[in-house]
TORDORO-962116 format. One record per residue (C-alpha): residue number from 1; residue in one letter; x, y, z. Coordinates in pm, 1 decimal, always signed. Layout:
BEGIN
NUM_A_X_Y_Z
...
// end
This chain:
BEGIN
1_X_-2014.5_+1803.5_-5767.6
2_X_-1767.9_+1881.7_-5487.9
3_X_-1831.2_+1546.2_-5309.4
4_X_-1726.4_+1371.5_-5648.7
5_X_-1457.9_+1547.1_-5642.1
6_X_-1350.5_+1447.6_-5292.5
7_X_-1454.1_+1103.0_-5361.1
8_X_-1176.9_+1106.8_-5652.7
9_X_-910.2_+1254.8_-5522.2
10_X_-955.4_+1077.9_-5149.1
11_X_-746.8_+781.9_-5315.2
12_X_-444.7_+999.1_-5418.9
13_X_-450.2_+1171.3_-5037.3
14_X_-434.4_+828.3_-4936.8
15_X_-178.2_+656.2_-5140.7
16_X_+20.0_+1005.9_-5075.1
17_X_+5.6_+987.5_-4684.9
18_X_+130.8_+656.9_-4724.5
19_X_+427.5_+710.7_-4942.6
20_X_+530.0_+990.1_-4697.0
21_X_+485.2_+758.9_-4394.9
22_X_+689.8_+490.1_-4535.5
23_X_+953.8_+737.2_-4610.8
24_X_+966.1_+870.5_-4279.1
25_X_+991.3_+524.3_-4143.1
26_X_+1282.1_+425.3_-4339.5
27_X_+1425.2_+749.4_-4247.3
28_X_+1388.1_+700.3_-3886.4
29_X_+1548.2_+380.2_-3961.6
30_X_+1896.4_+524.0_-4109.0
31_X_+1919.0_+759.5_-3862.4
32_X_+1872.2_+455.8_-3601.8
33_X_+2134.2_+285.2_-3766.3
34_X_+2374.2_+555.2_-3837.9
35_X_+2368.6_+682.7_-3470.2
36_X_+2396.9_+270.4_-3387.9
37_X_+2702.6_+254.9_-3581.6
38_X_+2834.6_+584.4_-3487.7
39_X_+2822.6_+523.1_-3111.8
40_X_+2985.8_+161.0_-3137.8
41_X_+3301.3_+319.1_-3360.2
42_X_+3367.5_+536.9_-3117.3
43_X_+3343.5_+264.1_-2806.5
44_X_+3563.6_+37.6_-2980.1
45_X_+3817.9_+331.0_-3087.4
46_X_+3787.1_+412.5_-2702.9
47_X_+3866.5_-18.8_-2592.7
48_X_+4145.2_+0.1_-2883.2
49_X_+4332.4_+330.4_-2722.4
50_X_+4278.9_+161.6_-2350.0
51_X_+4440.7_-173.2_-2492.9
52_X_+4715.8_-1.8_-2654.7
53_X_+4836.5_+253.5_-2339.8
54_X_+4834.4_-66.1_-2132.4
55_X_+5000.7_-270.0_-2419.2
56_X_+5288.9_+19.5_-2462.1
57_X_+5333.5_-8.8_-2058.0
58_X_+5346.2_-400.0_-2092.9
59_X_+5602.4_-449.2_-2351.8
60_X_+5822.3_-132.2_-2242.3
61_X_+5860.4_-371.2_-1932.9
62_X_+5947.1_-664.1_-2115.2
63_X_+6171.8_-495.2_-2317.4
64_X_+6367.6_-412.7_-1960.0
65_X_+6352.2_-748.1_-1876.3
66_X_+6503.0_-916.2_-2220.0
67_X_+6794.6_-644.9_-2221.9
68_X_+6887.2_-743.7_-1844.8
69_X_+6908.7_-1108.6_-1996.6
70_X_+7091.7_-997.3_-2258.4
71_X_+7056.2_-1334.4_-2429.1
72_X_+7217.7_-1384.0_-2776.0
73_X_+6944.6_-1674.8_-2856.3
74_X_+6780.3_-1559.3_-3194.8
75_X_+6431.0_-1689.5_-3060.0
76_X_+6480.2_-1396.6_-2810.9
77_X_+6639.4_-1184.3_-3002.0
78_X_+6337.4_-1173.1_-3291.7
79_X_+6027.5_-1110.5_-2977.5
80_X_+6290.0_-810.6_-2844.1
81_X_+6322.1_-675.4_-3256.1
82_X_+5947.4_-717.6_-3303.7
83_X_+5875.8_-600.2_-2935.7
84_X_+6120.9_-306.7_-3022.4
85_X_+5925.8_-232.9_-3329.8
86_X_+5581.6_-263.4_-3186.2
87_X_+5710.5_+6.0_-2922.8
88_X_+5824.5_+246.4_-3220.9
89_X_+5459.0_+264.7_-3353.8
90_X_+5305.3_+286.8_-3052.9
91_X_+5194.2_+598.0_-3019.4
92_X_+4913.6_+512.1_-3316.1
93_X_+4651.5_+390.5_-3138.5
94_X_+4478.9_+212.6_-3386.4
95_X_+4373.6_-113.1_-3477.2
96_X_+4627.5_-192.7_-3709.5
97_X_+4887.2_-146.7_-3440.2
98_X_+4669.8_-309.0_-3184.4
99_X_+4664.7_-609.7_-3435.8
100_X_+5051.9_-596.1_-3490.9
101_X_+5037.9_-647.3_-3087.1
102_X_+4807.2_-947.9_-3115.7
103_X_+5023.7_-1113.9_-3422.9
104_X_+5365.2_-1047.3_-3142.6
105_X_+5222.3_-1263.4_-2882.0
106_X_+4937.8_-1473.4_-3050.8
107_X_+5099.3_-1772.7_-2867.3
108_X_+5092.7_-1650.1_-2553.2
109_X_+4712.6_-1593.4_-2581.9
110_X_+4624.4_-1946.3_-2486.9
111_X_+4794.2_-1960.4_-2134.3
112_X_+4768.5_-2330.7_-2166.7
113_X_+4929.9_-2345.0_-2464.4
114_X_+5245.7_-2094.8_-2371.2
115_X_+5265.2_-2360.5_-2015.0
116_X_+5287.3_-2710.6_-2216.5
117_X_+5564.2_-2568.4_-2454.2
118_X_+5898.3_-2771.0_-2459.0
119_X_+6074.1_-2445.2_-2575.5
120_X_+6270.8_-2267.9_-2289.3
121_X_+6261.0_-1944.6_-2478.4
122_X_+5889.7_-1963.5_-2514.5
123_X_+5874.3_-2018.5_-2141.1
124_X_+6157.6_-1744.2_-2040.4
125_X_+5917.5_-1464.6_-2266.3
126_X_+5594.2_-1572.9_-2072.6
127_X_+5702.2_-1576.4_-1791.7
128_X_+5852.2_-1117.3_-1868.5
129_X_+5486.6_-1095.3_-2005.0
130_X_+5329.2_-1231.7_-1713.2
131_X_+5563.2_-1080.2_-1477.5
132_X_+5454.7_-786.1_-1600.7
133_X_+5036.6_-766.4_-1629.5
134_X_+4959.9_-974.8_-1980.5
135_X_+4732.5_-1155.1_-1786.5
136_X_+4568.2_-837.4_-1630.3
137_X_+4539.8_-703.6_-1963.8
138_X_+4402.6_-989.3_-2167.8
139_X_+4141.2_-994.3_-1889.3
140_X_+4073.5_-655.7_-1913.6
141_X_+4036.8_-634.0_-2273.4
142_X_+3785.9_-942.5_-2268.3
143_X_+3560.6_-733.8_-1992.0
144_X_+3517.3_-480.7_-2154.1
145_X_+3494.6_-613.9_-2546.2
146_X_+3218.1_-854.8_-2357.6
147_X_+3063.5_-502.8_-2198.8
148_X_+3057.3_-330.1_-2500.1
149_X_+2885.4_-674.4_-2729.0
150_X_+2607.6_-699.2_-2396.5
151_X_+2557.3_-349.1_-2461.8
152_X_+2555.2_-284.8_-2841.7
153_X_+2309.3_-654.4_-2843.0
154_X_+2009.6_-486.6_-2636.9
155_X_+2037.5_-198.2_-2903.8
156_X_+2069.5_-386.4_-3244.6
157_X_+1749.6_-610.1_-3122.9
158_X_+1576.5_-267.7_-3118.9
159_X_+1709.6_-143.4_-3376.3
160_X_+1582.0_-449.0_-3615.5
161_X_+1195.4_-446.3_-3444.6
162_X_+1216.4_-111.8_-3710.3
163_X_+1345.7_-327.6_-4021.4
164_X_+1115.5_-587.9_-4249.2
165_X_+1188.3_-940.6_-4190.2
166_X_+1430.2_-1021.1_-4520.3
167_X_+1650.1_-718.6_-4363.1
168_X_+1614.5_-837.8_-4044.7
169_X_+1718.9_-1200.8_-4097.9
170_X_+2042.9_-1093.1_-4281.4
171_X_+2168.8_-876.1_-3976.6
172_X_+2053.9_-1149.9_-3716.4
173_X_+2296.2_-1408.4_-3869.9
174_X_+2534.5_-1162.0_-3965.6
175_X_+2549.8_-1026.0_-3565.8
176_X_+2521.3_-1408.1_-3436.1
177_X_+2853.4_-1537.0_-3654.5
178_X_+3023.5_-1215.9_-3436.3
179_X_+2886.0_-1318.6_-3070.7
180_X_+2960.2_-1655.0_-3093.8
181_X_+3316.7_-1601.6_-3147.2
182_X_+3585.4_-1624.6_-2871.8
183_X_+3882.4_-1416.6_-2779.4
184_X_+4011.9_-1155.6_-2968.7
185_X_+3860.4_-1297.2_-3288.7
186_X_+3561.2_-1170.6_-3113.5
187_X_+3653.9_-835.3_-3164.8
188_X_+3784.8_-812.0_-3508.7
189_X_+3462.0_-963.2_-3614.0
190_X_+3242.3_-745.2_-3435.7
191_X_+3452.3_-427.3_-3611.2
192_X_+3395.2_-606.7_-3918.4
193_X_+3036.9_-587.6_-3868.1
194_X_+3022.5_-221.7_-3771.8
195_X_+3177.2_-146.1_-4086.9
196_X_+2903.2_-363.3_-4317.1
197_X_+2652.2_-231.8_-4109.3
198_X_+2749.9_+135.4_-4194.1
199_X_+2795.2_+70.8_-4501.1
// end
């Protein structure tokens, strides 16, 4: 009688020990992601307050240099307003004002671009920013956004050996449309996917 009994309630150990397994698993793998996500928020808040010191230092100098011109030409007049107002904010060192940086001198991203320009004003505000370290700190900003993508890659690939393949496939294409982006679009997309991955 007591082996029967075993023999009938073996199955529901079983089926039991599996349920809690498979919990445990999927446990492991929020906490995985969660400490994944957690550590990458706080690396890009870390490039974002880097980016904006150097930014505030940048256009504080360029803001010299336009006032010593003290041109009247409205083309120059709008980058000192919006240089002005990016300066004003500064102290926020967030994305959003980081952004508001990026919209300022979008055209002066593409160094190629900012050279071929027929405009003299163009020319005249490229050559403050580069007088002063925009170069310097587009370069910096690309090391260590490229850092931080080499870095957070190695750990997502581990992170999705724990995850069953339909899972898996939609973070692989959702993590390659962010690495094979350029620039500072590069960025923004890979905060982007921080913030679905968290979610």
């Amino acid at each position: 009688m007591p082996v029967q009994i075993q023999l009938i309630w073996l199955p529901v150990f079983l089926i039991a020990y599996l349920l809690l397994e498979t919990r445990a698993v999927a446990g492991y793998g929020d906490l995985s992601r969660s400490r994944l996500t957690s550590q990458a928020e706080h690396n890009l808040a870390a490039i974002t307050g880097h980016a904006m010191a150097q930014a505030t230092e940048l256009v504080d100098s360029v803001v010299d240099d336009l006032l010593v011109l003290d041109s009247q030409n409205s083309i120059m007049l709008s980058y000192l307003s919006n240089f002005e107002a990016f300066l004003m904010r500064s102290d926020n060192h967030t994305k959003e004002s980081l952004q508001h940086f990026f919209d300022i001198v979008e055209v002066f991203l593409d160094a190629d671009a900012a050279e071929k320009t027929t405009s003299i004003e163009i020319q005249l505000i490229s050559m403050c920013l580069q007088r002063n370290g925009f170069d310097r700190w587009k370069r910096t900003v690309h090391m260590r956004s490229t850092k931080l993508l080499k870095s957070f890659g190695k750990k997502i690939k581990k992170h999705l050996d724990t995850l069953d393949q339909e899972e898996r496939i939609v973070i692989e294409r959702r993590w390659k449309s962010v690495v094979t982006r350029g620039g500072q679009r590069k960025l923004e997309k890979f905060r982007e996917f921080i913030k679905w991955l968290a979610g």
